[in-house]
C-alpha positions, 0 to 999 in steps of 0.5 A: 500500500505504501507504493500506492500512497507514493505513485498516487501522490506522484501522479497528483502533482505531475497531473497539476504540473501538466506532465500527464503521461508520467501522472498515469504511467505511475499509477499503472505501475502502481496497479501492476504491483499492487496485483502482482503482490496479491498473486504472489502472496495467495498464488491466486490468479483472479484474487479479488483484491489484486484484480479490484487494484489491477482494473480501478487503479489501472484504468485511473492510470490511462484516464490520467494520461488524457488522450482525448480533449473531453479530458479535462483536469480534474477537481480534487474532489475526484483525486479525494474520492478515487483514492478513498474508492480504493483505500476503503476497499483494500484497508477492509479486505486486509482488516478481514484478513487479520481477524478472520484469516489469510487466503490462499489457493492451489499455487500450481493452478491459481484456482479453487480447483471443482475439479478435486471436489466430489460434486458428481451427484450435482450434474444432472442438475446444474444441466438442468439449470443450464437448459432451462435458462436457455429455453427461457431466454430463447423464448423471451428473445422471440417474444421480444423480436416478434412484438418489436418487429426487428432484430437488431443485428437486421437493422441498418443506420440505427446505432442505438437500435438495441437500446429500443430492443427491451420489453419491460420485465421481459428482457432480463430473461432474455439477457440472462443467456449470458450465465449458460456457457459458465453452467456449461463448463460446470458440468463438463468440468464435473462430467468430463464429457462422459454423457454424449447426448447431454455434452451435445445438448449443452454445446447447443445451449452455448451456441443460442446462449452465444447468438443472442447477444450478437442478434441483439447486437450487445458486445458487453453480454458477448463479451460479458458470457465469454468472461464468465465463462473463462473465470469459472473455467480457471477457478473450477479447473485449473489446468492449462487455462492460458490456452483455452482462456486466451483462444475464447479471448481472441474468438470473441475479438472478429465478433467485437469488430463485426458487432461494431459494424452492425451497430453502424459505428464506423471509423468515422463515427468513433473519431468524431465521438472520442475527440481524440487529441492525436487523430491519427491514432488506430481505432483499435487503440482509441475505442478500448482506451476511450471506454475505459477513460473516459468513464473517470472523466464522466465521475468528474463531471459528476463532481464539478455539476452535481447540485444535491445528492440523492440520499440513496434513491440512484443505489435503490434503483433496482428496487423501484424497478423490481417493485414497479415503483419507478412506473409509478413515481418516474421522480424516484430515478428521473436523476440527470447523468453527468457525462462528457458527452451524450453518447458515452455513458459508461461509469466507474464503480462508484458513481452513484455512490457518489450521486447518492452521499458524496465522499462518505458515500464512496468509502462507506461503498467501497468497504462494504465491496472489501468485505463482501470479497473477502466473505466470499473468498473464503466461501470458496475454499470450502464451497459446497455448491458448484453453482458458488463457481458461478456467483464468484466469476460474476463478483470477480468480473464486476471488480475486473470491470469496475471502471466500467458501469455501476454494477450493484445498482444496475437492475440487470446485473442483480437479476442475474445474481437472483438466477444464480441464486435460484440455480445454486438452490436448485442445485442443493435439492438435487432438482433435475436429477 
């Protein structure tokens, strides 16, 4: 933590001197070592803490760099609060740690290794699960599709066409296909393939599971399925996971472009949007750093023209949805978003947080987050459920992304925690056997 204290206090005085290339690369620096101990320490290649530091603390690094001209300095409102985001996460996990014991795995494979575990008599259930939820989601895809009138990926010159592809209540079912592959590779790892038929089956299960993200045109629940998919892959089974976890990565790259196209977000229409300060720089460059970067420059945005806090009801907003209330009191989450610019709406982590109680409530969010991963850290080492796989790739995705969007008031994302939930109890009964 020292190195951190160090390269974030470096990288506020280089940031205020201008000299923002060295402002960002210490903070990446930082990021690097920060993961690297907690690998070293555990053995643990998906660490929660180590993976928090690597995405929070690194993609501050690249925001800080400032490659395009929608970043601006930043208030130190924002330094304060960035540095007490991750402060608080990091001093409770550690806190945890001292009074409820350290965490390690297997150094060899860097996982919790399902693959060791007497999990036999959970197959046919976790292929239960697997199934019904790509029957669900294929049936809600065509309701969807057929009540709308169009499948996105059909659609021409419309970029935000799968913005309007939803049917209220209906289409978190039909997104929840993003859980499949990660039940498939569960029972393969549990099975090792012995059943043909249901090995078959459950391939088949992927490949719907796989297709309607790109029918919908949605590159985040691609790439989200394939996430999860590769994180329970490494926790459950350990062995050459660098192969297969880089070859799904690279597979998903040709489909990543190919969605981009069908979202008619030409070259052309990138540049105009990122105002990037050098334009001659490659499009494969500029869209990964914009959507990492510029999400620390909307927070703040957030900090500089925020009029009052919310006192809780932006965290809230699933339970208006879930409940109905928002249709209702539409005031309950009628609340102004603070971007750079209208077409980029990604957020870090902490976001509403922020919008909801200032700095207090971005420490007080960021130690509930140290001490959830810690529970659940130590829920793996002796999990019980195979389904716990599951629900750890998804917390662990969530920290690997954290500068992304904020996850734990997003609907959707406590959607897929309830069908996880619902399977991991199915899984218990044995139901499906």
């Amino acid at each position: 933590m020292t190195v951190y204290l160090l390269c974030y206090g470096a990288a506020v005085l280089f940031s205020l001197s201008g000299k923002y290339f060295l402002s960002g690369c210490g903070l990446i620096a930082a990021a690097i070592y920060l993961y690297s101990q907690d690998y070293r320490r555990t053995g643990h290649i998906l660490h929660l803490r180590g993976l928090f530091a690597l995405a929070f603390v690194g993609g501050q690094g690249l925001a800080c760099v400032k490659l395009s001209s929608l970043s601006t300095a930043w208030s130190p409102i924002t330094w304060l609060s960035f540095f007490v985001g991750f402060a608080g996460f990091y001093f409770t996990f550690s806190y945890m740690e001292r009074v409820a014991g350290e965490l390690s795995s297997d150094r060899r494979t860097g996982g919790f290794l399902l693959r060791y575990r007497d999990y036999t008599s959970c197959s046919r259930p976790v292929f239960f699960c697997a199934c019904a939820i790509t029957v669900v989601s294929l049936g809600c895809f065509i309701i969807e599709a057929a009540a709308l009138g169009y499948v996105p990926l059909f659609v021409r010159g419309v970029p935000h066409a799968y913005s309007y592809f939803h049917i209220t209540g209906v289409h978190y079912f039909t997104v929840s296909c993003v859980l499949v592959p990660a039940l498939s590779v569960i029972y393969f790892t549990i099975t090792r393939g012995r059943d043909r038929v249901k090995s078959i089956i459950l391939i088949a299960a992927d490949v719907v599971a796989f297709a309607i993200p790109v029918l919908c045109v949605s590159r985040f629940q691609l790439l989200f399925s394939v996430l999860l998919a590769v994180i329970t892959y490494i926790e459950a089974e350990g062995r050459m996971y660098r192969i297969y976890a880089t070859g799904a990565l690279l597979a998903v790259i040709p489909v990543y472009i190919l969605l981009t196209v069908a979202r008619s977000h030409d070259t052309a229409y990138l540049n105009a949007v990122f105002e990037m300060k050098n334009a001659g720089m490659p499009i494969f460059v500029t869209q990964p750093y914009m959507y990492v970067a510029n999400n620390y420059d909307n927070f703040d945005c957030l900090v500089k023209g925020l009029a009052g806090h919310s006192w809780g009801l932006k965290m809230l907003a699933p339970l208006w949805t879930f409940t109905g209330l928002k249709f209702l009191f539409p005031s309950l989450t009628a609340f102004p978003v603070y971007v750079t610019k209208e077409e980029l709406t990604t957020l870090t982590i902490f976001y509403d947080a922020y919008y909801d109680f200032g700095i207090p409530g971005v420490l007080g969010f960021s130690c509930l987050l140290g001490m959830a991963a810690y529970l659940l850290m130590r829920l793996m080492r002796q999990a019980k459920n195979p389904v716990c796989y599951l629900l750890y790739a998804q917390f662990a995705v969530y920290m690997l992304l954290s500068f992304f969007t904020t996850w734990f008031s997003n609907p959707s994302n406590w959607f897929y925690l309830a069908v996880t939930a619902a399977a991991a109890f199915s899984v218990s009964r044995r139901w499906g056997a």
